[in-house]
C-alpha positions as a printed Julia matrix, in Angstrom:
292×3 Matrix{Float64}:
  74.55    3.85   97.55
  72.25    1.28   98.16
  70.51   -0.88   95.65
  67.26    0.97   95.35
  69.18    4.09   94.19
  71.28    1.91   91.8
  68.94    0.71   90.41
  67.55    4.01   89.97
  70.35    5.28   88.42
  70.85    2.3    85.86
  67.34    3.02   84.33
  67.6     6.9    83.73
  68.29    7.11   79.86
  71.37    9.43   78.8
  69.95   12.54   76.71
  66.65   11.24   75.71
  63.1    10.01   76.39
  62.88    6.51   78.02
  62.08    3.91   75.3
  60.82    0.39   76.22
  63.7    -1.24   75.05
  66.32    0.07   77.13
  68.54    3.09   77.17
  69.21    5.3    74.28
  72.65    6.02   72.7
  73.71    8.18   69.97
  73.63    5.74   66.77
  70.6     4.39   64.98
  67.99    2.65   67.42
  69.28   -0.66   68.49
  67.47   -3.46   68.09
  65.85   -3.22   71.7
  64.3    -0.15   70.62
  66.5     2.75   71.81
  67.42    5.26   69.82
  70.25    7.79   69.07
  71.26   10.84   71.88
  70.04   14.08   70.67
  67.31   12.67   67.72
  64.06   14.3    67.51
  61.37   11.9    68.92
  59.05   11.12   66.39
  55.47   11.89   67.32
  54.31    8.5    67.77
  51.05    7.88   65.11
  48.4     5.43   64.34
  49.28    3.93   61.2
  46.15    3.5    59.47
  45.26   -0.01   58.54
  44.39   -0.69   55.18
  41.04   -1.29   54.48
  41.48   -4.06   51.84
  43.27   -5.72   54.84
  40.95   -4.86   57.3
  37.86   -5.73   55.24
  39.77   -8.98   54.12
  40.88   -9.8    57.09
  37.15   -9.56   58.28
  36.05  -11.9    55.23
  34.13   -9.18   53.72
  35.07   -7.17   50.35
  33.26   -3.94   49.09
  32.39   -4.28   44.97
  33.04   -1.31   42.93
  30.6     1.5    42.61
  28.03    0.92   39.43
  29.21    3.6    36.76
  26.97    6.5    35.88
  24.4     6.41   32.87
  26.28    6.45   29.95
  29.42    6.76   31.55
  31.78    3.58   30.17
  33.24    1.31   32.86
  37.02    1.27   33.77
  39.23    0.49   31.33
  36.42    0.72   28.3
  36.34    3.18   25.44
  33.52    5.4    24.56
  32.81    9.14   24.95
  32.5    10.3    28.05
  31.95   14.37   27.59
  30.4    16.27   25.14
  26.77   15.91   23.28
  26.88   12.43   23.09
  27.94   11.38   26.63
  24.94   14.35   27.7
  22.91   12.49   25.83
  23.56    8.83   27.06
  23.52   10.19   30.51
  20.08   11.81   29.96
  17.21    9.12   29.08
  14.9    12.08   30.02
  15.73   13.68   27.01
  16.08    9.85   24.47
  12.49    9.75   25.98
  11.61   13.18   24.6
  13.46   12.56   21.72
  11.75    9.47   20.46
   8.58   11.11   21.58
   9.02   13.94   18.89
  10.05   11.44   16.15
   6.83    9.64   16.62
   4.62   12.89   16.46
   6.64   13.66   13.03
   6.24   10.22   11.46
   2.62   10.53   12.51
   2.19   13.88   10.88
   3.95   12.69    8.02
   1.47    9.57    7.1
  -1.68   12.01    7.89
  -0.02   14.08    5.06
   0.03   11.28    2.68
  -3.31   10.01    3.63
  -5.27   13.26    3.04
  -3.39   14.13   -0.32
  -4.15   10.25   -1.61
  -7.99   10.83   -0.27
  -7.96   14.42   -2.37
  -6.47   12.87   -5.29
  -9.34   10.26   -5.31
 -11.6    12.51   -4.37
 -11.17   14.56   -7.55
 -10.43   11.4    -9.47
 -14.86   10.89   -8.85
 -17.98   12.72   -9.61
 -19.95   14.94   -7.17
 -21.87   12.19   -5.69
 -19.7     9.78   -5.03
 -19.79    7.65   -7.87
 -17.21    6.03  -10.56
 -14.64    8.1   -12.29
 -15.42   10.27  -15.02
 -14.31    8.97  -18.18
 -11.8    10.28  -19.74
 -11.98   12.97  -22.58
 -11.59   11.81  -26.43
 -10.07   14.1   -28.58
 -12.17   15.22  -31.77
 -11.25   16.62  -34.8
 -12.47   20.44  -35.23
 -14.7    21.0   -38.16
 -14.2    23.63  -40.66
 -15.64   26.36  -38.8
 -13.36   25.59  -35.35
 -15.87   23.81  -33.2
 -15.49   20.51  -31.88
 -18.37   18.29  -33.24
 -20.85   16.53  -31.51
 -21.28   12.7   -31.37
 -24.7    12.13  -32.71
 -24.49   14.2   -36.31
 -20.96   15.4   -36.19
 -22.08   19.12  -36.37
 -21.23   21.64  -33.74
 -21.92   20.71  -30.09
 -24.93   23.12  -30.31
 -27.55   22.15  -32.69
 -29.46   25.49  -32.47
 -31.99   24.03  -30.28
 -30.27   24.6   -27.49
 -29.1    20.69  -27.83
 -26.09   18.98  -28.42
 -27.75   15.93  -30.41
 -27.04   13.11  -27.37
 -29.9    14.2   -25.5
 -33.63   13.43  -26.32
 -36.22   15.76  -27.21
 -38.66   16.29  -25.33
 -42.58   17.63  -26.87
 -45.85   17.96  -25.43
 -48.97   18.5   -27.14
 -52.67   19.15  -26.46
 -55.03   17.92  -28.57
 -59.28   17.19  -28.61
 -60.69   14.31  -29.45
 -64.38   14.74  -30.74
 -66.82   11.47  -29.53
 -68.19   11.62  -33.04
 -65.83   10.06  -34.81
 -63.63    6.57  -34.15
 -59.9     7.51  -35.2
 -58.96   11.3   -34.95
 -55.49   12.54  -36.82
 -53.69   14.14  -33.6
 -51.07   15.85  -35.63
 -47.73   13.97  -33.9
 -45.08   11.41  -35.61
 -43.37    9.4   -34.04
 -40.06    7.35  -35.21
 -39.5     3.79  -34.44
 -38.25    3.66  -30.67
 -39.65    7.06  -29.39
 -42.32    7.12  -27.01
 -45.78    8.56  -26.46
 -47.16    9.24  -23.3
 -50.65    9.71  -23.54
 -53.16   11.57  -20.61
 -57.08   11.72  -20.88
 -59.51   14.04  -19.37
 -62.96   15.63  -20.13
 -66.51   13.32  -20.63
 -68.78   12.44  -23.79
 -72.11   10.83  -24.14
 -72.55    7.83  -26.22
 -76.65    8.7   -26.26
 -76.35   12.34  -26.44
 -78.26   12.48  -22.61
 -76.64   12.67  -19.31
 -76.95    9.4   -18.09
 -74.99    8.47  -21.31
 -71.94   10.63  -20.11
 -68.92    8.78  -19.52
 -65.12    9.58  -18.94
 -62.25    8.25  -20.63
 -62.14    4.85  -19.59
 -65.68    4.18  -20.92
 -68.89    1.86  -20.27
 -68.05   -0.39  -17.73
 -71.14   -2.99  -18.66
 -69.82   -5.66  -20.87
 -73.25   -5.97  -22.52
 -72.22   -3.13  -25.29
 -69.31   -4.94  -26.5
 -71.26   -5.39  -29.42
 -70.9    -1.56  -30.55
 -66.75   -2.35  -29.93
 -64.72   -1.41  -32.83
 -63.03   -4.49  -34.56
 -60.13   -5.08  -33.26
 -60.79   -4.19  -29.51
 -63.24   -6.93  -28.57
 -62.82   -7.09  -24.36
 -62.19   -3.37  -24.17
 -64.86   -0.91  -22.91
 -67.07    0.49  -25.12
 -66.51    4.13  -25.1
 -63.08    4.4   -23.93
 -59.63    5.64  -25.73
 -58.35    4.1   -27.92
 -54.75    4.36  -30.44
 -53.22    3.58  -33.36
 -50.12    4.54  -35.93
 -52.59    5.4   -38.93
 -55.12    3.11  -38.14
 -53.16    0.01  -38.08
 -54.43   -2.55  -36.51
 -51.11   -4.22  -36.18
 -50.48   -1.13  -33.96
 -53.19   -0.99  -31.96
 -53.51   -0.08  -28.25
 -55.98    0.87  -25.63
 -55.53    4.21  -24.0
 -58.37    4.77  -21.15
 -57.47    7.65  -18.44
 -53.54    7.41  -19.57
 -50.96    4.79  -21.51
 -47.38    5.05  -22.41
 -46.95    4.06  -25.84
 -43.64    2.9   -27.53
 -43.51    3.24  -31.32
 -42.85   -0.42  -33.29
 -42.2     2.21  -36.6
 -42.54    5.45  -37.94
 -45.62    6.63  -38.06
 -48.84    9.36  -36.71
 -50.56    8.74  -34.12
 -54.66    8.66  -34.1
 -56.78    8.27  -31.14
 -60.33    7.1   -31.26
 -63.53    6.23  -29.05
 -64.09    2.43  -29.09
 -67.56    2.7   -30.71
 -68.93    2.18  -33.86
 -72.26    3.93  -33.55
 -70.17    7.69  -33.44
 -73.45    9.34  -34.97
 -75.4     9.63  -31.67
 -72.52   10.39  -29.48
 -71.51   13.88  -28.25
 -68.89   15.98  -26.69
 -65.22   16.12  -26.69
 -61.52   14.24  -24.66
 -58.77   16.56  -24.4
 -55.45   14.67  -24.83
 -51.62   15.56  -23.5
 -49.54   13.82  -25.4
 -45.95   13.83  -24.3
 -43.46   12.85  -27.3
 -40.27   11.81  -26.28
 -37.85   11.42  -29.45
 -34.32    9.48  -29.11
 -31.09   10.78  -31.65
């Protein structure tokens, strides 16, 4: 044998795959890496490196994941099923949420606003003015009915008044040119007032060019014909009194509203003193308004 087939020989392992180490025997895999006669060989395998080494030994480390909405991070407490981890995961829905508790708390304070506005609104009078004064109990008189608060007698007076109200009478009366004060058959109390209207003509010369209306001769040359008492007034025109007092006289013309100083009838005249060549008529409306 020469040495190339010795040396053959010597590296041919005894039973089992040729390991870099040397040859095999039967016993646990000496330290040169040969193993046992008969073992199985192991399929050889890429052991994985670990990442955390492999990223370390690269200088480069991977943070955690962020945890989900609403989802509590490692090691925390919290809920993390049911409605309330739905919810927390969900801001879709907080949104919708809050949304809907505006609207309601909106609805709510237009409910108090319009009840508040119809309370006031019934609290005032039809046109918007200052509440209606409260009602004052009255004692009942003997027949039932409440009285009223001028004369204490029922509300109605039989006039179709509840004595607060004034009353209200109009008269027509003539007033002949042929005499100064005429009696017009109307009496008036202190504080009532007369309102007084003129129409027709008369003649202070009994001719048509003597005709004149109510307010009279406009020429201050017949003055002197004025009846005493109504000096700068025209001659010819209306004139009043309470009974012929001259402490109540007052010049009437075309109209005059006349508040009474006292009791008393009224009289209208024609501011002349020479009646007996005058002619024709006035015709008077006299409005009397009389306060309870």
């Amino acid at each position: 044998m020469d040495d190339e087939d010795q040396r053959g020989e010597a590296a041919t392992p005894t039973g089992g795959e040729p390991s870099p180490g040397g040859t095999p025997t039967g016993g646990e895999p000496s330290p040169g890496g040969t193993s046992t006669a008969g073992a199985t060989p192991a399929t050889p395998t890429e052991a994985p490196a670990s990442t955390a080494g492999a990223r370390t030994a690269d200088a480069w480390v991977e943070s955690p994941a962020a945890p989900a909405w609403g989802t509590p991070a490692a090691g925390g407490s919290g809920p993390t099923s049911g409605s309330g981890a739905a919810a927390a995961g969900d801001p879709q829905g907080q949104l919708r949420r809050g949304v809907l508790l505006g609207v309601g708390a909106t609805a709510a304070l237009a409910v108090v606003v319009v009840a508040g506005v119809l309370v006031w609104s019934n609290a005032t009078d039809d046109d918007g003015g200052s509440a209606q004064p409260a009602a004052t109990a009255t004692a009942p008189t003997q027949d039932g009915s409440a009285p009223d608060e001028a004369d204490g007698d029922a509300t109605d007076d039989g006039d179709g008044t509840t004595g607060d109200e004034p009353t209200v009478v109009v008269a027509e009366r003539a007033l002949p040119a042929t005499q100064v004060w005429t009696a017009m058959g109307v009496t008036c109390a202190a504080g009532d007032t007369l309102r007084i209207v003129m129409s027709g003509s008369a003649s202070h010369d009994q001719t048509a060019a003597g005709t004149v209306g109510p307010t009279g001769l406009l020429d201050p040359l017949y003055h002197q014909f004025n009846v005493e008492g109504f000096p700068d007034a025209n001659t010819m025109t209306v004139i009043g009194s309470l009974e012929e007092d001259p402490a109540t006289f007052f010049v009437v013309g075309e109209s005059a509203v006349y508040a009474c100083p006292r009791d008393g009838e009224l009289y209208l005249g024609v501011n002349d003193v020479g009646v007996q060549n005058n002619s024709g008529a006035f015709q008077a409306t006299i409005t009397h308004t009389a306060f309870p």
